[in-house]
C-alpha positions as CSV (number, residue, x, y, z in Angstrom):
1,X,2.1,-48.9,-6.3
2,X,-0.8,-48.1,-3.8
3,X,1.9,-45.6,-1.9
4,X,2.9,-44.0,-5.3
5,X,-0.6,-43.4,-6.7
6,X,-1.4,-42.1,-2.6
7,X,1.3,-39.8,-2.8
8,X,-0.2,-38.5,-6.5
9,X,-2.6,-38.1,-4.9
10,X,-1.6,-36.0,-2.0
11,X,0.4,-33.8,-4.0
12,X,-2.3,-33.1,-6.4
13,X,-4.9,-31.9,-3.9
14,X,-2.1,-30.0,-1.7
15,X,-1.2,-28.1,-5.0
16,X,-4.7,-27.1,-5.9
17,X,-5.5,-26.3,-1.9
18,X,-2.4,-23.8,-2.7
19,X,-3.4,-22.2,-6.0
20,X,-6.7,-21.5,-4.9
21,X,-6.0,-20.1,-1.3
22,X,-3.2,-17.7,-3.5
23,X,-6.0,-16.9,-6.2
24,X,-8.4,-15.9,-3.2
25,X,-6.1,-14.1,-1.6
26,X,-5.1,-11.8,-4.7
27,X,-8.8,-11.5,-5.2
28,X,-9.4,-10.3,-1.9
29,X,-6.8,-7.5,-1.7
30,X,-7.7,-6.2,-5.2
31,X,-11.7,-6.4,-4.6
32,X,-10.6,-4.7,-1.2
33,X,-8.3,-1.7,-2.9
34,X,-11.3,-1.1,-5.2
35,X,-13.3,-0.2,-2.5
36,X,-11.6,2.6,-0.8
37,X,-12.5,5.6,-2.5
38,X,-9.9,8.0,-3.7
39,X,-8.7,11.4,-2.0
40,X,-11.0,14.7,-3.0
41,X,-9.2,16.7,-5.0
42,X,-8.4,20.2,-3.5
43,X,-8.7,23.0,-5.8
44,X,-8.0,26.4,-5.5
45,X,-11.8,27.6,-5.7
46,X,-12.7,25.0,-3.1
47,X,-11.3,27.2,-0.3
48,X,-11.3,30.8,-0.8
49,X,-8.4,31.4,1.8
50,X,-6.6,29.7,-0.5
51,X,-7.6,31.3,-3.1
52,X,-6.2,34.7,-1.5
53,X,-3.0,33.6,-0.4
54,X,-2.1,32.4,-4.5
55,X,-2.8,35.6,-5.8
56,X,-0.6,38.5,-5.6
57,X,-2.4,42.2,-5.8
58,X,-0.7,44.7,-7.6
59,X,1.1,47.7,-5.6
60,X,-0.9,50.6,-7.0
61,X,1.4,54.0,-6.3
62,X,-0.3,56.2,-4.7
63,X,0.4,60.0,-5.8
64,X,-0.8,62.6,-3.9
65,X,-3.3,65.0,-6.1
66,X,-3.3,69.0,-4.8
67,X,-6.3,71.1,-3.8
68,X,-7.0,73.9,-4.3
69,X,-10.5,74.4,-2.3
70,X,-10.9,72.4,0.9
71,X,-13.6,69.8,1.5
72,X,-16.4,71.1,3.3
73,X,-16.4,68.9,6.6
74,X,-19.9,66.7,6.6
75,X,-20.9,65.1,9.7
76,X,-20.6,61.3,10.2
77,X,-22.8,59.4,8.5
78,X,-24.7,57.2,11.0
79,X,-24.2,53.6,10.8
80,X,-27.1,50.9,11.0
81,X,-27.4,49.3,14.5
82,X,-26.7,45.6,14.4
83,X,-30.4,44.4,14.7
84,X,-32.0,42.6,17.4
85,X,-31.8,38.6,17.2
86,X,-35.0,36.8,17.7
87,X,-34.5,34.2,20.9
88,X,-32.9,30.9,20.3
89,X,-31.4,32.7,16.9
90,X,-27.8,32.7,16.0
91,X,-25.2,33.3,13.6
92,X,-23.6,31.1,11.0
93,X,-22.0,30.4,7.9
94,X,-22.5,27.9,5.1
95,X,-19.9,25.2,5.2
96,X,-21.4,23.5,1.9
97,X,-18.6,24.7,-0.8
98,X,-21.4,24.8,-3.7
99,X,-23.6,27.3,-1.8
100,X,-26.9,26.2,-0.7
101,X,-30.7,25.9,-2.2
102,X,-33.5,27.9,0.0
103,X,-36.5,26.4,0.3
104,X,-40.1,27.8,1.6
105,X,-40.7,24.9,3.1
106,X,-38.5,22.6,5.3
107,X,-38.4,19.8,2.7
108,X,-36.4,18.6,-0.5
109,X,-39.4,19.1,-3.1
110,X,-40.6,22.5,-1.9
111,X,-39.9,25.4,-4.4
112,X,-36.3,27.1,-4.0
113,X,-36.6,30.9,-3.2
114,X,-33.1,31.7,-3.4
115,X,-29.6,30.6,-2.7
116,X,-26.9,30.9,-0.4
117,X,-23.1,31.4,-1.2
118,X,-20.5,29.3,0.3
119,X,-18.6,30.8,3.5
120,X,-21.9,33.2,3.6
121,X,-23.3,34.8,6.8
122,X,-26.5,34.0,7.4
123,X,-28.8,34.1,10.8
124,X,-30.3,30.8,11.9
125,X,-34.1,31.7,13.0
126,X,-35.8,28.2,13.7
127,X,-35.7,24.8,13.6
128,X,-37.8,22.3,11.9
129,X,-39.2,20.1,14.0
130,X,-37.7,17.0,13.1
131,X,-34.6,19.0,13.6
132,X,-32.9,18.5,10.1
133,X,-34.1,21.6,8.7
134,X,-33.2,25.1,10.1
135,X,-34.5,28.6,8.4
136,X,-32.3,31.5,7.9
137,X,-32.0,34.6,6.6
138,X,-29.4,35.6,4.8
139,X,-27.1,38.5,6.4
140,X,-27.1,41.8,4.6
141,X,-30.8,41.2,3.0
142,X,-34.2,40.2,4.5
143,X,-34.2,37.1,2.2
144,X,-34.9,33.9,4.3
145,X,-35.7,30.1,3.9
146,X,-34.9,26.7,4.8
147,X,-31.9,24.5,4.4
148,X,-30.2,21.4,5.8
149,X,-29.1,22.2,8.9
150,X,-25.6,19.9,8.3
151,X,-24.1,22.6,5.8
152,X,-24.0,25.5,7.7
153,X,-22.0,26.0,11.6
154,X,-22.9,28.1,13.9
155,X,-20.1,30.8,14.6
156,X,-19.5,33.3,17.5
């Protein structure tokens, strides 16, 4: 009798040691799968490469049109000179697919001056000097200000 009720027991304590390590274990690998976060979706506005590549531009005939005077020949016009970079400047591009925020000062509550497009050419002047701020101007305009220097690259 002492062996049966042992063996009762036994059995008992071995069936809830299983149950619970199989309960844990299902736990863990759900908790787990819940905290890998899903894939960014890619859309086609995300990358304007892309963007390019999907669209197909109409062939537009060209047909030739006749003259009857001919164009008076005007001289070249003359192009701007690329200007002059400060020292330690250098060109880059915004990397941050919403565009960017300037800011007149190198932090996150100073007033926002202007923005910046994504894929955008801008001229890096200075950095702030914790380094986590850089000002820029923006190429093609004299607009400048600060934003975080992780969402822009430099380029060649």
């Amino acid at each position: 009798m002492l062996s049966g009720l042992l063996k009762l027991i036994l059995g008992f304590v071995l069936a809830i040691a299983v149950l619970l390590g199989t309960g844990l274990t299902v736990a863990l690998y759900f908790v787990n799968r819940t905290a890998i976060p899903p894939a960014r979706p890619i859309f086609a506005n995300d990358n304007p490469s892309l963007k390019k590549q999907s669209t197909k531009e109409p062939k537009v005939e060209s047909v030739p049109t006749p003259t009857t005077e001919s164009a008076p020949e005007t001289s070249p016009t003359p192009s701007k000179a690329p200007e002059k970079l400060p020292p330690r400047a250098y060109q880059g591009r915004v990397t941050w697919s919403q565009g960017l925020s300037l800011r007149a000062q190198p932090n996150q509550e100073a007033e926002k001056v202007g923005g910046v497009a994504f894929n955008q050419k801008i001229t890096v002047l200075e950095e702030s000097p914790d380094k986590t701020w850089v000002k820029i101007r923006i190429e093609g305009s004299e607009q400048e200000g600060w934003v975080k220097i992780g969402n822009i690259e430099r380029t060649n």
